[in-house]
C-alpha positions in Angstrom: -0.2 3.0 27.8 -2.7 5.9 28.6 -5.1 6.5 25.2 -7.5 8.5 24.0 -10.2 7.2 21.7 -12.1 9.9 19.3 -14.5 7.9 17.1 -16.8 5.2 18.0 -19.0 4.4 15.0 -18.4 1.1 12.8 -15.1 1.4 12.2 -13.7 3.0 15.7 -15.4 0.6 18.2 -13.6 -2.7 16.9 -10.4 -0.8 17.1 -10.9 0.8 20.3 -12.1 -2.8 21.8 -8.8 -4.1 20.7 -6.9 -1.3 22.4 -8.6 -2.1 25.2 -8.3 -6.2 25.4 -4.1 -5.7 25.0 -4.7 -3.8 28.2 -4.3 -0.3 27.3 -5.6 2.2 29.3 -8.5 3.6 26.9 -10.6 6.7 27.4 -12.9 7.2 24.9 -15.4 9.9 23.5 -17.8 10.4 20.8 -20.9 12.6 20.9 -23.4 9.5 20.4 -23.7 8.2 24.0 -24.4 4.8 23.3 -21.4 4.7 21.6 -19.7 5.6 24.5 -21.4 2.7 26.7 -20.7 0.1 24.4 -16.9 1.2 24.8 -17.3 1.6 28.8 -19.3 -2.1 28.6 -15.7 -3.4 26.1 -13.6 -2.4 29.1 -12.8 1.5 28.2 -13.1 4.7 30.7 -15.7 7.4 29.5 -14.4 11.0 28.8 -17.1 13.7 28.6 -14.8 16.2 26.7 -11.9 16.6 24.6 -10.2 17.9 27.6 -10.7 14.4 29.3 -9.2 13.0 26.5 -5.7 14.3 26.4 -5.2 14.7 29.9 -2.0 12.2 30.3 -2.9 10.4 27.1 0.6 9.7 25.5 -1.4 8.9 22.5 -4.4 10.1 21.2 -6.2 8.0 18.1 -9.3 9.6 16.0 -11.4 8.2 13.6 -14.0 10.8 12.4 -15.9 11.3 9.4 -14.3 14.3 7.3 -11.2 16.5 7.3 -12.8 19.5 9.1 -13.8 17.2 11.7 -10.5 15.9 12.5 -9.1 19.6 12.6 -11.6 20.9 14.7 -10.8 18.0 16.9 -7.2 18.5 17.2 -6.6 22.3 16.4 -10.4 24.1 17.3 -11.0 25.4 20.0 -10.8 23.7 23.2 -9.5 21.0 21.0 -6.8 18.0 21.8 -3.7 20.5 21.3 -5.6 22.4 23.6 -4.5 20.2 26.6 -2.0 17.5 25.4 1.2 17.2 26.6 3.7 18.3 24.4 5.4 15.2 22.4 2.1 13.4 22.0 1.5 11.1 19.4 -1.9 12.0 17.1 -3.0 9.0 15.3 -5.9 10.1 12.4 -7.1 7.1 11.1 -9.9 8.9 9.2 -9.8 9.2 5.6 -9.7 12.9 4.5 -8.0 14.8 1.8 -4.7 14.9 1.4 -4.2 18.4 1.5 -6.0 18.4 5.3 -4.1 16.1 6.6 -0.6 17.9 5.8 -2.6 20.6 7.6 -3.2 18.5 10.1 0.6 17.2 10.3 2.1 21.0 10.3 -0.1 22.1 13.1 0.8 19.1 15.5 4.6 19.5 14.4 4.4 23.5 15.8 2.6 23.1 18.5 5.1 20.6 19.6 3.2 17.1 18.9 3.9 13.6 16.5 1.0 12.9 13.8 0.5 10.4 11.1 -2.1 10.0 8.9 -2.9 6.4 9.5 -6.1 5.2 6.9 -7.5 2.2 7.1 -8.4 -0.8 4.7 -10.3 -3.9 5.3 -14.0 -2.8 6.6 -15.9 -3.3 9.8 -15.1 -7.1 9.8 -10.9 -6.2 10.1 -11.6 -3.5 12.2 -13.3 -6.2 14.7 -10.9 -8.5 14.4 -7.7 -6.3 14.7 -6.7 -7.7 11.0 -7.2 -3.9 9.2 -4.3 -2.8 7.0 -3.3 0.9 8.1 -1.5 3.2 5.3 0.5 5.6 6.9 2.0 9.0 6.8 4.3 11.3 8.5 7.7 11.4 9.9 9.9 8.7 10.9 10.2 9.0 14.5 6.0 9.2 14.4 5.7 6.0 12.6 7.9 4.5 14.8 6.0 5.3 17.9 2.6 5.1 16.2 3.4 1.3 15.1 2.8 -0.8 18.3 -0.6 1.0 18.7 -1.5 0.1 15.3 0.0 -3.3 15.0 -2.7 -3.9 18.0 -5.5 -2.4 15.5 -4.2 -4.0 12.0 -2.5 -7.0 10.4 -0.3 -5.0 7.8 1.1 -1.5 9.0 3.1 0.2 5.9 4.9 3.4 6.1 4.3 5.0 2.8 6.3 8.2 3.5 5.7 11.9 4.5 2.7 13.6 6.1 -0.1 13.0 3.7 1.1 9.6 1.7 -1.5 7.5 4.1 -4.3 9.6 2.2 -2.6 9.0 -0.7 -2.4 5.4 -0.6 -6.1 5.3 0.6 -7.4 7.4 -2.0 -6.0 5.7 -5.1 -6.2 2.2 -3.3 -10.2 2.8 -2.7 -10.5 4.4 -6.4 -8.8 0.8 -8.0 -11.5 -0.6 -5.3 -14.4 0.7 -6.6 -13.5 0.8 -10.8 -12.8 -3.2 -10.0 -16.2 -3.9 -8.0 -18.1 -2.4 -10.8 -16.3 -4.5 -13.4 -16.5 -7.8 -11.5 -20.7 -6.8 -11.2 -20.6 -6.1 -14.7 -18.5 -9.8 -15.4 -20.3 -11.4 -13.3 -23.8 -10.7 -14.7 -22.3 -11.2 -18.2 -21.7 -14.6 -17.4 -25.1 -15.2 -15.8 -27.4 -13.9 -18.4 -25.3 -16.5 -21.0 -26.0 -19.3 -19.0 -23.0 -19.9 -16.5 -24.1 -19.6 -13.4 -22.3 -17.9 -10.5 -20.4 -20.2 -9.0 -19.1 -21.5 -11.7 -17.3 -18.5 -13.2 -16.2 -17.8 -9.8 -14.3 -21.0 -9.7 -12.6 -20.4 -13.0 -12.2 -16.5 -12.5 -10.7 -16.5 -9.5 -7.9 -18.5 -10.9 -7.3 -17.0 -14.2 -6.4 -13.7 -15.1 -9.5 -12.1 -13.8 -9.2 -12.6 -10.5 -9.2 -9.6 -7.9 -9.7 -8.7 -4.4 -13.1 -7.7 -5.7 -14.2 -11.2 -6.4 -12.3 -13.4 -4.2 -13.2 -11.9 -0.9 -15.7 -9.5 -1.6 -18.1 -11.7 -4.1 -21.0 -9.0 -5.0 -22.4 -12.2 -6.7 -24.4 -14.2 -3.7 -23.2 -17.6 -3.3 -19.3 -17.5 -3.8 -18.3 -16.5 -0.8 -20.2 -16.9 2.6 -19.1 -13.5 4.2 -19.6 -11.1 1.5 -22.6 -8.7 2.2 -24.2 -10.1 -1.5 -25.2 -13.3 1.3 -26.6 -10.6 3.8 -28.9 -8.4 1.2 -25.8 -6.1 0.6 -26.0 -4.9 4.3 -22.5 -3.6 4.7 -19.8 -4.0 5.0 -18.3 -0.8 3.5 -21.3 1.6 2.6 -22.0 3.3 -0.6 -22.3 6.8 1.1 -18.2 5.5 2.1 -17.1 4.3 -1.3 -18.4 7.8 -2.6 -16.8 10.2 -0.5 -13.6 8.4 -1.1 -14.3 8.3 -4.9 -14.7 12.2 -4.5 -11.3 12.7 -2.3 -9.5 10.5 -5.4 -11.2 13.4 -8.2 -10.3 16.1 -5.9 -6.5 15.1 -5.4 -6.6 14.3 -9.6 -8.3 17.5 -10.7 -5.7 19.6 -8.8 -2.5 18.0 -10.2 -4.0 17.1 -13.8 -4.1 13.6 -13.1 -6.4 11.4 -15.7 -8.8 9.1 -13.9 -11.7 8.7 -16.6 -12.5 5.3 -14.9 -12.7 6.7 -11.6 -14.8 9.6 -12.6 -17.0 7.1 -13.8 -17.0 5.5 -11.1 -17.9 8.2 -8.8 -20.6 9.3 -11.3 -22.5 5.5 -10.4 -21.8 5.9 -6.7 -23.3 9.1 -6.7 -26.4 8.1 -8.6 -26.7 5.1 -6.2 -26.8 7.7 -3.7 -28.8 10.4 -5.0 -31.5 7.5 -5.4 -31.8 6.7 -1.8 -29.0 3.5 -1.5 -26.6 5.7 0.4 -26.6 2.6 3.2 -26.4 -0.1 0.5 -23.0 -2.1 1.1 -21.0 -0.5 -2.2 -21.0 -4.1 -3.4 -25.1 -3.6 -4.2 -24.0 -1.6 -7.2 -24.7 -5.3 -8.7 -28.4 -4.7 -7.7 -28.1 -1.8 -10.2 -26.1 -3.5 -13.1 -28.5 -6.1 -12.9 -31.2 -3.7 -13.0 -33.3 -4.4 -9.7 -32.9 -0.7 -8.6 
């Protein structure tokens, strides 16, 4: 299959380097050149424009940073829908708002074109090894052709509905994410300053009624668990700077239908001040460097 890749940072060169080893024909762009080399160097074809893209793509995949990104990309000028075929597939694997990407969805469906809104879980270490889990929206038919593509990218591919519902999922999903990583911080230092040590309360935790993703493969606790980025000075991983913008998609989509989320609200309001103060880069498991008070 002919594909165009959009999106080569952290995330998108894993899953454009597994496009490419199940022998896909990848071309790939992103405006940071070495970027682009390291693709060429995993086995993809350089594009130099959006143009180079779609032309005779059948599916084009995208992972950018923000909604007007991925509309510029698709719907701007000059953009993909510029020069695809009709009855391309658009995969956005980017987390935006909801609302943008049933914008998104409605401009591909009138000029002609298949979208879903495919987010992604599971952080640069999935995205590497093709084990992400991919949330995604839009019709039937899209799903259906978007699924071999992303059963190439992902371990668990879920339809949750309707243009829009893979935002959905990622929003509230990465919300519960980041309310439970600063309780397990806070548990976890509990335990320490009363004398059991990390380990420990790990073992019994992580058993008991306690236990959550969190903890069990995300440890912000050093020690636990080997991989965590709490063993690697909190390098991430998934960064604070990420965990933030997806904290402030989850109070965007709540303040506009009334939804309560006083736990996520907090939990935006300690992302932010771990980014206001400079930790923007921190893997979002660090916030235990700020409940213990080291930062």
């Amino acid at each position: 299959m002919k594909i165009g890749f959009i999106g080569l940072g952290n995330m998108g060169a894993g899953m454009c380097a597994n496009l490419v080893g199940a022998g896909h024909d990848v071309r790939a762009f992103d405006l940071n050149a070495e970027a682009v080399a390291a693709a060429v160097a995993a086995g993809a074809s350089a594009a130099s424009s959006l143009a180079e893209v779609a032309d005779g793509a059948e599916t084009v995949v995208t992972m950018l940073p923000a909604g007007k990104h991925v509309l510029s990309v698709y719907f701007g000028d000059g953009g993909i829908a510029s020069h695809a075929a009709a009855g391309t597939l658009f995969i956005d694997c980017s987390t935006i708002s909801v609302d943008e990407a049933r914008e998104a969805a409605g401009k591909a469906s009138d000029g002609g074109f298949l979208m879903v809104d495919a987010p992604v879980s599971g952080g640069t270490a999935a995205a590497n090894a093709g084990s992400l889990t991919f949330m995604v929206g839009g019709p039937d038919a899209a799903f259906e052709r978007a699924s071999p593509v992303l059963d190439i990218m992902g371990a668990n591919v879920v339809h949750a509905g309707g243009a829009g519902n893979g935002q959905v999922a990622k929003i509230a999903n990465n919300m519960l994410l980041g309310i439970s990583m600063i309780g397990t911080c806070e548990a976890f230092n509990l335990a320490e300053k009363l004398g059991l040590d990390a380990q420990t309360f790990f073992d019994i935790s992580s058993t008991a009624s306690g236990q959550c993703w969190s903890m069990t493969k995300y440890c912000p606790s050093p020690g636990p668990v080997p991989a965590a980025p709490s063993n690697n000075d909190y390098q991430p991983g998934f960064a604070v700077a990420m965990m933030l913008k997806d904290l402030r998609l989850a109070q965007q989509a709540a303040g506009g239908i009334d939804a309560s989320t006083p736990l996520g609200a907090q939990a935006e309001a300690i992302y932010a001040k771990l980014d206001e103060d400079g930790f923007a880069g921190l893997d979002f498991s660090g916030v235990m460097r700020r409940v213990r008070g080291e930062i």
